[in-house]
N, C-alpha and C positions, 0 to 999 in steps of 0.2 A: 497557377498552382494546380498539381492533378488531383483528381479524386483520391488516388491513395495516399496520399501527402494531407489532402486533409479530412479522413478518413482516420490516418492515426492523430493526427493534431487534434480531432474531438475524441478518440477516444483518451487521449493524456490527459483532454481537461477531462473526462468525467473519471480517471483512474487517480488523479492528484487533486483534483477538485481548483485549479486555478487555469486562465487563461495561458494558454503555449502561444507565443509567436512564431513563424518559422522564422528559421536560421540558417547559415551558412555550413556548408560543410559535408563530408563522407560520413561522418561518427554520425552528427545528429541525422541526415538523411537514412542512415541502416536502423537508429534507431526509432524514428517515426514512423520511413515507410514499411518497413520488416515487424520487430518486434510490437508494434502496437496499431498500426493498419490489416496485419499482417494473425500476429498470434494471440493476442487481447481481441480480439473480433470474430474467433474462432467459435463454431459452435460445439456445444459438449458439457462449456463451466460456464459458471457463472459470474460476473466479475465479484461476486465476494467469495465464492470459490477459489479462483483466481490469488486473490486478495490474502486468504489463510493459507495457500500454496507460498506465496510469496513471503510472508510472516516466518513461515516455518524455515526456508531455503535462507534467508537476511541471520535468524536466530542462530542458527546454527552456523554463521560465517562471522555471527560477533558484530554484524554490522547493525549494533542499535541506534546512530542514527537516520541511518534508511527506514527504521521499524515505526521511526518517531514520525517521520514523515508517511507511512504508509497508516500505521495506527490512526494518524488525525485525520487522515481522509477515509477511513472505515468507517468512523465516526461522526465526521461530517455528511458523506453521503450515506449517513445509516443505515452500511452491511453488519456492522456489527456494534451493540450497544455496549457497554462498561464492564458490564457482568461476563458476557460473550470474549471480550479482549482479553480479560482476567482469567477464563475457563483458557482458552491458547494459552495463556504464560503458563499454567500450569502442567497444562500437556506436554506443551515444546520439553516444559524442562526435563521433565523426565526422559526426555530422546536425547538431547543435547549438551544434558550436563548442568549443574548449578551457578556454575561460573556465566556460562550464557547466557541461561536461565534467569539470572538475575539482571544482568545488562537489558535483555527484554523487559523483564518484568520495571526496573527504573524508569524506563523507557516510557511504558505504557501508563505509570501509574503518572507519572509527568502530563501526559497525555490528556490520560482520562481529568484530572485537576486542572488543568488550562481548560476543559469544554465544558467543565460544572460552573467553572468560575462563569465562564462568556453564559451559560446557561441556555445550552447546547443539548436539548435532548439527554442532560445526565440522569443516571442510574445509581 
């Protein structure tokens, strides 16, 4: 395995907050060695920077399950606490519309409720 191969392989786990295997393939090599050995590793932001870039760009494409999975690892590697998730849905929506807005906002609130429940650092 090269360095940059697992280079982004650690950084996915601490961006997803689970173990990555490597895998076969052109998709997953562009998207290990490129996008996250590569631009996740960049210096400038910070991965919860990073993190609310990404929230905002998923929000506004409607893609609330990505948000759910991104949400739960904000929260799990505590870039962002319950209150913090809550102030983003409120913001996004205002850029993005109600309709998305709200898919967000289910989304997060789903979230934040699974990591009260496990007793996760809730707020």
């Amino acid at each position: 395995m090269t360095d940059n191969r697992r280079r982004g392989l650690d950084m996915m786990r601490l961006v997803y907050g689970w173990e990555m295997t490597d895998q076969p393939g052109e998709f997953f090599a562009q998207t290990v060695d490129h996008l996250f050995a590569e631009i996740w590793t960049r210096p400038g932001l910070s991965l919860r920077d990073r993190r609310l870039l990404l929230l905002g760009a998923i929000t506004a494409q409607g893609l609330d399950e990505i948000a759910t999975i991104q949400a739960t690892a904000a929260l799990h590697n505590e870039e962002l606490d319950a209150d913090q998730l809550r102030e983003a849905v409120l913001f996004l929506t205002h850029y993005v519309g109600w309709p998305l807005g709200t898919k967000l906002f289910t989304a997060v609130e789903k979230v934040i409720a699974k990591h009260e429940k496990a007793g996760e650092n809730g707020s």
